[in-house]
N, C-alpha and C positions, 0 to 999 in steps of 0.2 A: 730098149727104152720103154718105160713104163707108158702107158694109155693117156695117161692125166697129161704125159709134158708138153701133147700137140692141142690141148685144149685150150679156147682163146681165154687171155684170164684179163677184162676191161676193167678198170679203173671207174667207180662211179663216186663221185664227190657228193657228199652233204652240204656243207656250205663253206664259203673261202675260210680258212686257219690264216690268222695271223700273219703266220709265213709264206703263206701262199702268194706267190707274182701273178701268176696266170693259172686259171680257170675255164676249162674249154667244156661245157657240161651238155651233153647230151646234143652238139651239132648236127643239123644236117643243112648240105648246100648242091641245087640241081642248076644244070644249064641244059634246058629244054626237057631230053628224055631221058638224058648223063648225069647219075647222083654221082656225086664228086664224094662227095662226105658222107656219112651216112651213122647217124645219132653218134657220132664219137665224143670223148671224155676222157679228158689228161690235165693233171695238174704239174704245175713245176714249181717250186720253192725256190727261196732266194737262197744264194750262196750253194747254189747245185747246177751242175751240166745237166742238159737232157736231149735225148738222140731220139730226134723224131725219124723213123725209118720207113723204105717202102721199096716197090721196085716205080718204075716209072709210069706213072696215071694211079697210081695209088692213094692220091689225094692230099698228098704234104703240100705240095704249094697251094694248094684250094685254101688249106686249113691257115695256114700262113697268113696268105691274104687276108681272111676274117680275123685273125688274130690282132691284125695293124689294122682291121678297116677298111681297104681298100676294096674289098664288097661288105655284103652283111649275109649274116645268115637265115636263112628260110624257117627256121624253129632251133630252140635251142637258145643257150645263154655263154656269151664271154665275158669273164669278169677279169681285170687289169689292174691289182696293189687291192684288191678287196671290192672293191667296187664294180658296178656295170661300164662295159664300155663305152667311151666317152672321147672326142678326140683331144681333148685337153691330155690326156694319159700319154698321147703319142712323143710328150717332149723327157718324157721318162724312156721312151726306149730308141735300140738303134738296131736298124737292117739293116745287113748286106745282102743282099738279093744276089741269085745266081748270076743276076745277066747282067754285068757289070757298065755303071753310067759314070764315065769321066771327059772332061772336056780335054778334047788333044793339045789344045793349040796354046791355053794354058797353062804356065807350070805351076810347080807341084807347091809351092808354097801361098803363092796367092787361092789356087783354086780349094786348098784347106782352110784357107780364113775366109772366102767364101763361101762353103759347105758350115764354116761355124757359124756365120753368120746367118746361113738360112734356118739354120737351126738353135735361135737365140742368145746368140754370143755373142758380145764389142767385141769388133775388130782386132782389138790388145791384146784383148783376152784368147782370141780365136790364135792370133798370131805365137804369142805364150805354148800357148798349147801345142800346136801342129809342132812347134821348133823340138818340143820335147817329147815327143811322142816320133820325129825321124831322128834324134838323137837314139832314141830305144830301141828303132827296130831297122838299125843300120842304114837308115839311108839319106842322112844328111848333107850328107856331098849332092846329092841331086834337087835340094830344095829348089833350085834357082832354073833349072831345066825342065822342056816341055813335054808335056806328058807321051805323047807322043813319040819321042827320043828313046823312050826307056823300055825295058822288055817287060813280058808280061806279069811275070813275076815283083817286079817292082811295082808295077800299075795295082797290080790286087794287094799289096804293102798299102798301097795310097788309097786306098779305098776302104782297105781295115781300117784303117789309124780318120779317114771320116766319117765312119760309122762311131768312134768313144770319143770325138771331140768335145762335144754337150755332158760327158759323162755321165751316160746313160744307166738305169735298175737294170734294167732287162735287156739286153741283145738276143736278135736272131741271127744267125752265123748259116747261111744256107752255100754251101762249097766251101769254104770260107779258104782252104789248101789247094785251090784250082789255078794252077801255073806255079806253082812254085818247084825249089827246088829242096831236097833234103835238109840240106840247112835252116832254109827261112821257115820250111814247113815246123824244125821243130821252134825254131823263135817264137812262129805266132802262139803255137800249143802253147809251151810256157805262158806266154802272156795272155790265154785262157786260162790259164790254171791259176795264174793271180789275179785275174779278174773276179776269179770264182773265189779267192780267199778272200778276197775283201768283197763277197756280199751280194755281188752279182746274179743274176739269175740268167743261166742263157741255154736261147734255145739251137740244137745243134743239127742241123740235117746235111747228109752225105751221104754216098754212096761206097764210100771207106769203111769197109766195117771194121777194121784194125785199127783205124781211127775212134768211133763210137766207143770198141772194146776199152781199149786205154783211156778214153778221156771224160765218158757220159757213167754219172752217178746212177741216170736211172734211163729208159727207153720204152718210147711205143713204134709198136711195128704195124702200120697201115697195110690194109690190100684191099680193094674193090673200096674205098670209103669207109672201111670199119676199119676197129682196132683187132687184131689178132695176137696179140702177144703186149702185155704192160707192165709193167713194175720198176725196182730195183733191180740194177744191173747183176749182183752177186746173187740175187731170189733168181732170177729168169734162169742163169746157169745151174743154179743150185736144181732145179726141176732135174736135169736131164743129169745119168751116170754117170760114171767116170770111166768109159769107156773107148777113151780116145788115147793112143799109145804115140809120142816124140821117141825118134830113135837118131842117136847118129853113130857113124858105125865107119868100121872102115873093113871093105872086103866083098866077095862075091853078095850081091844083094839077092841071091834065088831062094834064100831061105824066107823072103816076106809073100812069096807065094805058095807056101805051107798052109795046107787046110787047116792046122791048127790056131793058124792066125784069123783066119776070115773066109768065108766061105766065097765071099765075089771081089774078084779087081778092082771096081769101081772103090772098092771102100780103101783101097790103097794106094798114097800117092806117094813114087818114089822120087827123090830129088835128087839122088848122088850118092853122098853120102851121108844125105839125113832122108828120111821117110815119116810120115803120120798114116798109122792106119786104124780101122777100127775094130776090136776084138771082137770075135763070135761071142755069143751070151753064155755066158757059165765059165770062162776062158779064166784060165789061172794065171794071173800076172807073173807068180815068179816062178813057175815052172815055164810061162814061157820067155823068160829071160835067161834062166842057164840053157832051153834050146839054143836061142839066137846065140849064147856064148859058144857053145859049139860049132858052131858053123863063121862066126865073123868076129870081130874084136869090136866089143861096143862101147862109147865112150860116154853116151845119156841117153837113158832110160825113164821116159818121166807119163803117170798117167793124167791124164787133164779132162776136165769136162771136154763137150763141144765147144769148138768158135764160134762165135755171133754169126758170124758169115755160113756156117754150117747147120745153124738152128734158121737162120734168114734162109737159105733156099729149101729148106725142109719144112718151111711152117707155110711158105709162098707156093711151092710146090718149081721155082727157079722161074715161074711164069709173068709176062709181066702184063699190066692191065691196059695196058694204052690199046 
């Protein structure tokens, strides 16, 4: 990999475009002797995902918090639809925070008309809404049951679907696939992906980098309070080679411990009968594919940049800040 691809590349904004939802310009935010943030700068446009990334103490929820308000920051400018932030902005947007607030003993239909209604909706109206929004994401048989009763999975359903009651510009989605099961996980994505076609702006933090990969148009990756990695999701892979080999195969796998494939283990992970490993530098792709034909029967053969997840522990160093 070339020198430049571990180079941090920060996003510095001129002034809000048009398109721009949020503007986070040059933050910084301490508690006592602990920069949490440290002059960070990311923009997000509407009708785009964006994967704010990090390991843990990295500063994505510090940043968060300033972004809704819930502190302020120590220098630095957030600006929200073009403007300075302001709490009137907040009826434009919607959170789901990691650490999820539901009343148990309430069920699931009242407790959504009143979550609409804290967040300035009639009643009718809130009621309207919630009925069609668990029509959508499967779980209208449970409107009438207490929250409590339902497993976890359902419960983070109920608390998506109160975060877009108000039909909010801008969502923060922080876990937002926490308890779920394969299924519902892809429901919700879908209904990220059409929130985003109609105009949406949201912002996406997880620890799923397979997640981020598929669903975020663009990402910043946090570490100690700065940004270390920024852009367009397709620019940040485009940096790094294509030096990453998919193999599935069927047969003795001793041939991916061939010096010609890689000089250390660690760069080889075998699964069975498929492996990702990563080529020595000068390595001939299809001289070494009729190798590997000689030794095993290969059924795909595909070269790929890095994973997000393999550029995240490589830019982080796999360390975390807490």
């Amino acid at each position: 990999m070339s020198s430049t691809a571990t180079e941090p590349v920060v996003y510095t904004p001129s002034s809000a475009s048009p398109a721009s939802i949020v503007e986070v310009d040059r933050v910084s935010k301490a508690y006592g002797k602990k920069i949490a943030v440290n002059e960070l700068s990311l923009s997000i446009e509407a009708g785009s995902m964006f994967g704010l990334l990090g390991p843990n103490g990295a500063g994505k929820t510090s940043t968060i918090r300033m972004i809704v308000g819930i502190t302020m920051p120590d220098s630095g400018q957030i600006r929200l639809f073009g403007k300075p932030f302001s709490r009137d902005q907040l009826t434009r947007v919607g959170y789901l925070p990691e650490e999820r607030g539901l009343y148990k003993k309430m069920n699931v239909l009242d407790q959504l008309i009143f979550m609409g209604e804290i967040r300035g909706l009639a009643a009718s109206v809130a009621r309207t809404r919630a009925q069609n929004w668990c029509e959508r994401l499967s779980i209208a048989d449970v409107m009438e049951k207490k929250t409590e009763e339902l497993s976890k999975g359902m419960q983070q359903k109920i608390q998506f679907i109160s975060t877009l009651l108000h039909d909010p510009d801008f969502l923060i989605m922080d876990e937002p696939f926490s308890g779920l099961d394969p299924v519902n996980a892809v429901l919700l994505q879908d209904t990220l992906l059409d929130l985003r076609k109609e105009g949406k702006a949201i912002l996406f933090s997880t620890h799923r980098m397979d997640q981020v990969e598929k669903l975020c148009d663009s990402i910043c990756l946090v570490h100690g309070g700065k940004a270390v990695l920024h852009g367009r999701m397709r620019d940040v892979k485009g940096r790094y080679p294509r030096n990453r080999m998919l193999l599935d195969f069927h047969g003795d796998a001793a041939f991916l411990a061939d010096p010609l494939v890689t000089t250390s283990a660690d760069e080889v992970r075998n699964f069975g009968n498929h492996a990702e490993l990563k080529l020595n530098a000068g390595a001939d792709p299809q001289a070494l594919l009729r190798h590997f034909m000689q030794s095993t029967q290969v059924y795909r053969y595909e070269l790929v940049e890095p994973s997000l997840e393999e550029i995240f522990i490589q830019t982080v160093g796999g360390k975390s800040d807490a």
